[in-house]
N, C-alpha and C positions, 0 to 999 in steps of 0.2 A: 460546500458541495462541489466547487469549480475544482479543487482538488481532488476529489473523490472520481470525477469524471474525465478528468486527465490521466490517471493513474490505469482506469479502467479502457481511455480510446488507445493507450499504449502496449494495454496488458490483451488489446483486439488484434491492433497492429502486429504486436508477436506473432501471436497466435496465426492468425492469415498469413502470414511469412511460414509458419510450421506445413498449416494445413494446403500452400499452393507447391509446397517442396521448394522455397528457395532457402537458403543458408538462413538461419535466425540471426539477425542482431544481438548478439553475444552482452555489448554492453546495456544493450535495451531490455533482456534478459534481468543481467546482473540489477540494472535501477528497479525491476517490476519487484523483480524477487526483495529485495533491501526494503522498499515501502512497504510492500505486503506484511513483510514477518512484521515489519515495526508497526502496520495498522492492527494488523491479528493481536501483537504485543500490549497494546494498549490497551484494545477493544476486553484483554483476556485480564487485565489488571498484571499483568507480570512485570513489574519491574524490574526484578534481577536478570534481565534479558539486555540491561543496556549497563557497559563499563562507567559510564557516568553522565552528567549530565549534557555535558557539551556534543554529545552526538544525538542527542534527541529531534526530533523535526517537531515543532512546536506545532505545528501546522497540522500533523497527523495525531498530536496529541486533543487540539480543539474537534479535528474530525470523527474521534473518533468518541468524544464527549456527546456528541451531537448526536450522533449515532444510536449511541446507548439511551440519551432523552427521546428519541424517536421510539425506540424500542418499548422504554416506559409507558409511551402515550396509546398505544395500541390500545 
């Protein structure tokens, strides 16, 4: 979950950069957007969304397992 909520104080950070008019961090941008499709990605079971293994974030893959057992438990 420490990932889940790093992803999300950054994807605030943006955001608050949009919403006071100063210039966006372009590459902070670029990382939000990258995690997001790859958490969406997993979360949606698509794997043909990744050229192969080796750019996978493992990390978002456990996250987003977790995710989906939370969901189960409801």
């Amino acid at each position: 979950m420490e990932r889940l909520e790093a992803i999300i104080g950054r994807a605030y950070t943006l955001a608050a950069q949009v919403l006071n008019g100063d210039t966006p961090d372009l590459a902070l941008a670029e990382e939000i957007s990258g995690e997001c499709a790859e958490l969406l990605a997993h979360l949606d079971g698509d794997g043909g969304a990744f050229d192969s293994e080796s750019v996978i974030d493992f990390d978002l893959v456990q996250l987003a397992q977790a995710l989906k057992q939370l969901e189960t438990t409801k």
